[in-house]
C-alpha positions in Angstrom: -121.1 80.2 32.8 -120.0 77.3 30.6 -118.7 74.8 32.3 -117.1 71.4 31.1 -119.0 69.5 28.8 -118.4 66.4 27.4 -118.2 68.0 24.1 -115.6 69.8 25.3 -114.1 66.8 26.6 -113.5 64.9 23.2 -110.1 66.8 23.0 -109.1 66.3 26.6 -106.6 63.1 26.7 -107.3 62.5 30.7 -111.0 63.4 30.0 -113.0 64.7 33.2 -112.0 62.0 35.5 -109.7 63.9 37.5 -112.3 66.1 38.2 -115.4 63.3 38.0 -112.6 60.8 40.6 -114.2 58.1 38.1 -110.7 56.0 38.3 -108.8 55.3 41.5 -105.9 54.4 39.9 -102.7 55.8 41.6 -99.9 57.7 39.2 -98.1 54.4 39.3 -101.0 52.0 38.3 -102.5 54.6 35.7 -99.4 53.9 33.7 -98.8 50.6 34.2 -98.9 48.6 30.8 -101.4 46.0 30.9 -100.1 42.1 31.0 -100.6 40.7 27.3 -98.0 38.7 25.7 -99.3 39.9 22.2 -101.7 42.4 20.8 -105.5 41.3 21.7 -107.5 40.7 18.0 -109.8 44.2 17.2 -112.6 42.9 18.5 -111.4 41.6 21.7 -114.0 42.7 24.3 -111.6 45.2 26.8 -114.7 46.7 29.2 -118.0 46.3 29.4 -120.7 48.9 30.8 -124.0 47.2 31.6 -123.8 44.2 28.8 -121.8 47.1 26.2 -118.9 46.2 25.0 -116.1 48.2 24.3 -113.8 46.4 21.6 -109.5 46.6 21.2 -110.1 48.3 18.2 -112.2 51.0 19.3 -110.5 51.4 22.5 -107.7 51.5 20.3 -108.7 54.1 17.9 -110.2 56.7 20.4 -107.0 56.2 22.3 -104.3 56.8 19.6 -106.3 59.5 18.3 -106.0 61.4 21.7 -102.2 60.9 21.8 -102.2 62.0 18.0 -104.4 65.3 19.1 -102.4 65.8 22.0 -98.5 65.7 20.1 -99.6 67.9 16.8 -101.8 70.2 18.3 -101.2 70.7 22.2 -97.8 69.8 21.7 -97.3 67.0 24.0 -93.7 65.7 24.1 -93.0 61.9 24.3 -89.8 60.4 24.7 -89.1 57.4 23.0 -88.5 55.5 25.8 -92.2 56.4 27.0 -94.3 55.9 24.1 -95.5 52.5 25.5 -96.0 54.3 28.5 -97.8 56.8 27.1 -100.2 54.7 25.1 -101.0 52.6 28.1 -102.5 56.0 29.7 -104.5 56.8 26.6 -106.0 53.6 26.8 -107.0 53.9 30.3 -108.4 57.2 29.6 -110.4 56.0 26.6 -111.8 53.2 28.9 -113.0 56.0 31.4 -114.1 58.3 28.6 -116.4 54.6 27.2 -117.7 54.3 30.9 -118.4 57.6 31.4 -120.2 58.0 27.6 -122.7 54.5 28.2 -123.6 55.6 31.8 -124.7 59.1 30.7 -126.4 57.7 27.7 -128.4 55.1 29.2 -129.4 57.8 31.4 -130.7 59.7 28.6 -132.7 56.9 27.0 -134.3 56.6 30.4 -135.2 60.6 31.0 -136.0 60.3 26.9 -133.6 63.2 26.4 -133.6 64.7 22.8 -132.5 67.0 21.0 -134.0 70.0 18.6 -132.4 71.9 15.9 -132.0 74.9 19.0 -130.0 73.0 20.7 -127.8 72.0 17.9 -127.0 75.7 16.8 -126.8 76.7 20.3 -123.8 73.4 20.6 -122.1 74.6 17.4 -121.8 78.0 18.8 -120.6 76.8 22.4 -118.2 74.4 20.0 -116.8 77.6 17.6 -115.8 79.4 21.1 -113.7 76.4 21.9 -112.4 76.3 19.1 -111.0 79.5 18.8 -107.4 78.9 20.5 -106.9 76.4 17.7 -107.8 78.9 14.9 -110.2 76.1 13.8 -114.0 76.4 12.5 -116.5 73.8 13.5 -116.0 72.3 9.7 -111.8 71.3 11.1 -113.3 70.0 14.4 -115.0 67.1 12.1 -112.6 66.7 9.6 -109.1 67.2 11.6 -110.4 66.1 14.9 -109.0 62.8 16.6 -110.7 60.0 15.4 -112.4 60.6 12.2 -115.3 62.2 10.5 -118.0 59.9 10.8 -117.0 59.2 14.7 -116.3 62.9 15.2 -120.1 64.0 14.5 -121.6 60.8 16.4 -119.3 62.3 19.2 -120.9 65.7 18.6 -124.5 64.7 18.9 -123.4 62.0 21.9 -122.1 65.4 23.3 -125.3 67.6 23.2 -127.4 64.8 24.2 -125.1 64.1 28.0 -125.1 68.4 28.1 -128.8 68.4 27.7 -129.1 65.8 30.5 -126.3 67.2 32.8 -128.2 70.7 32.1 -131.5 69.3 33.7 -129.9 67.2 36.5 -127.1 69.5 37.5 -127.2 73.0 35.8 -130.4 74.1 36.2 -130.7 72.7 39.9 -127.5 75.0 41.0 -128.1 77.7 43.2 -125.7 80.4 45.3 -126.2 82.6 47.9 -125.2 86.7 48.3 -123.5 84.6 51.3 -121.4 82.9 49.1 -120.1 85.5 46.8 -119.6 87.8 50.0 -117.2 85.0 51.4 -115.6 84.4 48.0 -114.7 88.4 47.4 -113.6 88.9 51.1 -111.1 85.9 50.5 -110.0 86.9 47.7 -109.5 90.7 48.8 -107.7 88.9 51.8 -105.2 87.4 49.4 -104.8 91.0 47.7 -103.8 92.0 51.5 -101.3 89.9 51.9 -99.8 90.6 48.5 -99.5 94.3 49.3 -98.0 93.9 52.5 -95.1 91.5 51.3 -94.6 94.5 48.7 -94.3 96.8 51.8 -91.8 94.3 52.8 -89.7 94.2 49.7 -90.3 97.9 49.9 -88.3 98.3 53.1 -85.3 96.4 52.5 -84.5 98.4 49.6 -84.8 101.4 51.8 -82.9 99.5 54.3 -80.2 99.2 51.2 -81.0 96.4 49.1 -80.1 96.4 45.5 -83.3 97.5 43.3 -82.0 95.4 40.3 -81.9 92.5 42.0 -84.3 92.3 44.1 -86.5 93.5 40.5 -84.9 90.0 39.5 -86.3 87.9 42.3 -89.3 89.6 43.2 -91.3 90.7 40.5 -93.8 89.0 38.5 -93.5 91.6 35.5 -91.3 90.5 32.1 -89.3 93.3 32.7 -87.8 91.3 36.2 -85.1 89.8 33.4 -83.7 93.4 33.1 -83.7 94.6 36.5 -87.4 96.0 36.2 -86.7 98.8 34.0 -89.3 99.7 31.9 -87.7 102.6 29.5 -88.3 105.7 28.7 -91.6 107.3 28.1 -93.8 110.2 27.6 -96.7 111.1 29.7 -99.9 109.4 28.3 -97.9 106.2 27.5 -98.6 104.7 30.8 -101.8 103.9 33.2 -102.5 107.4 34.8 -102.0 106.2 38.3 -98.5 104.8 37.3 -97.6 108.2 35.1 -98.7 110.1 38.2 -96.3 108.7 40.6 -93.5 108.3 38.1 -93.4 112.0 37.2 -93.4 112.9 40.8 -90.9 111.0 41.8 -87.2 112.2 42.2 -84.1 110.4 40.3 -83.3 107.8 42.2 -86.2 107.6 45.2 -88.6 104.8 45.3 -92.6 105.6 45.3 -94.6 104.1 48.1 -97.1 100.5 46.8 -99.1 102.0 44.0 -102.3 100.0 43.1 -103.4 99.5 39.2 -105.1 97.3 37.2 -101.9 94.8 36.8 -101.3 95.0 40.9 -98.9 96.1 43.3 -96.5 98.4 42.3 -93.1 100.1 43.3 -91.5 102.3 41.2 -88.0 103.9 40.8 -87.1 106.7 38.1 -83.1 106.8 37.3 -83.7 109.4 34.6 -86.2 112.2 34.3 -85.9 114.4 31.0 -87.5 117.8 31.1 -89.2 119.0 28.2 -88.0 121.3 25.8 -90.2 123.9 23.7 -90.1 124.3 19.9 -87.5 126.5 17.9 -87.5 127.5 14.8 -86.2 124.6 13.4 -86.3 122.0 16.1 -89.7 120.6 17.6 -90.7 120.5 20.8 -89.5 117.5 23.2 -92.0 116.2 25.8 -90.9 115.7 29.4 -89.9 112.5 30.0 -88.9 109.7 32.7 -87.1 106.3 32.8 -88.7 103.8 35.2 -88.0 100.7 36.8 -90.7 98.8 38.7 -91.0 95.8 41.1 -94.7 94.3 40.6 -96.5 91.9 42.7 -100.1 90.9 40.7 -103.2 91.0 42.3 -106.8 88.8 41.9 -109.2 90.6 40.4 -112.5 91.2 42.0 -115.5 90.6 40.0 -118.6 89.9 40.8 -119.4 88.0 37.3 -116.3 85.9 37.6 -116.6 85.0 41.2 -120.1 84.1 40.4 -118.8 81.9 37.1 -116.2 80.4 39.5 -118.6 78.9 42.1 -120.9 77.8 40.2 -118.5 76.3 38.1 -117.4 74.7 40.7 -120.8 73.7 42.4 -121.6 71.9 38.6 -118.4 69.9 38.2 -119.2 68.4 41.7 -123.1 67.9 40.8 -122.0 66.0 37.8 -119.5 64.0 39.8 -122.6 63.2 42.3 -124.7 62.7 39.1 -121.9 60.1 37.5 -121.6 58.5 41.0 -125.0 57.9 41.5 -125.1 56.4 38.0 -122.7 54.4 38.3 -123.5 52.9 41.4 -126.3 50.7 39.8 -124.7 50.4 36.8 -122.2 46.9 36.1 -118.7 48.1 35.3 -116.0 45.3 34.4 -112.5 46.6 33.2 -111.4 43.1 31.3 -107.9 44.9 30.0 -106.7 46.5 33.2 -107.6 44.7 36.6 -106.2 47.4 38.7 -109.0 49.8 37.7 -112.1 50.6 39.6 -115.0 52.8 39.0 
């Protein structure tokens, strides 16, 4: 499992606070610009976390640095008409991500949590994964990342520190049951039921007459829906053997009964079947063939590993939401810039 870390978090423009419920701002107040005739003077005091100030300026930077990350590289769309908008909620995020950072650190300096050159390599590794959608190395993360070099590695070491203390608090405290994985797989095969039998359903109003194309259209969850679910022509061995099977025994124009593979349900029509021809002396020899149009419904996977990753997942994100609650509970927490917000 790896869950959410803050490290992870330094590219996220909303943070973890819509998991953590830090804020309890509502869509309307989270983008409501703050009352200021002019722009505060950098070092303007905005929040404050226990007698720590966070300035305008850093506020500032960390803020337009996650709208900056956000437009060139998750390519985040602003109107013009928005951009104030849009910088007000980067600025409430950068106030949660500051509340969130000091509360955790002081935490850290009290459970003297500290790092050795294992867990470093062991961060840069869990960072070069994370990294890999971008196409960046670690070296880009610190030199193209949001808010500059020199703030980028003190955000990196920040980072392992809080994982090393959510890893003792939280992580290593989770445990599930056989119970718990049972439940989760027969739920999830429960969903897989009901996704088969609304493909029986579809399946019997096209006996009952309906149009195969169009139903293809509005039904299926396969690209091939756009063309009516026709898939083309093909050879055996082209195709998953369970789907080649029931294509090549099918007659032109009858349907096959739900097929199950690895993509899901399945339905399958063949409106061409080519038989194969043998060799001559100057032609070679052409392999049967069949054209096949299919109606697919897709199906949860059941795996133990994942369904494992998934609770646990889920059981940390809401340890380290009682962790930061508990935290923060004793800690003093004053939003100077926006009024509205609570912690």
């Amino acid at each position: 499992m790896r869950p959410l870390t803050f490290l992870s978090a330094v590219f996220l423009s909303a943070f973890a606070f819509g998991l953590f419920g830090c804020g309890k701002d509502s869509s309307k107040s989270a983008t409501k610009p703050a009352e200021q005739a002019v722009t505060p003077s950098p070092d303007h005091i905005v929040a404050m976390v226990n007698g720590t100030p966070l300035t305008w300026a850093d506020m500032e930077k960390r803020a337009m640095g996650y709208l900056k990350d956000d437009v060139e590289n998750n390519h985040l769309v602003i109107p013009t008409n928005r951009m104030e908008e849009a910088k007000e909620h980067f600025r409430r995020n950068s106030i949660k991500a500051f509340v969130f950072k000091t509360v955790m650190m002081e935490e850290c300096a009290k459970q003297n949590i500290r790092l050795s050159e294992a867990d470093r390599q062991e961060g840069l590794r869990n960072l070069a994964l994370s990294l890999k959608s971008r196409n960046w190395t670690t070296n880009d993360f610190f030199l193209k990342g949001p808010m500059g070099e020199t703030m980028m590695r003190r955000e990196f070491e920040d980072g392992l520190v809080i994982d090393k203390l959510l890893k003792i608090n939280v992580r290593n405290k989770l445990k599930i049951s056989d119970k718990e994985i049972s439940d989760s797989t027969a739920m999830l095969q429960a969903t897989n039921d009901l996704r088969r039998v609304k493909l029986e359903g579809v399946r019997k109003q096209l006996l009952d007459g309906a149009n195969f194309e169009d139903v293809a259209r509005n039904v299926s969850e396969c690209p091939s829906a756009k063309k009516g679910g026709d898939l083309g022509e093909f050879a055996r061995g082209k195709m998953l053997k369970e789907f080649e099977d029931a294509a090549f025994a099918l007659e032109v124009g009858s349907l096959s009964p739900v097929i199950n593979t690895r993509f899901g349900y399945h339905i399958l029509k063949v409106t061409a079947h080519t038989a194969a021809k043998a060799a001559t002396g100057s032609t070679p020899a052409i392999p049967e063939t069949v054209r096949v149009s299919h109606i697919l419904i897709k199906h949860v996977t059941i795996d133990r590993k994942r369904i494992t990753d998934s609770i646990l997942r889920s059981k940390y994100n809401a340890g380290v939401a009682d962790f930061f609650r508990e935290l923060k509970a004793k800690a003093k927490i004053e939003c100077l810039l926006y009024k509205d917000m609570t912690f």
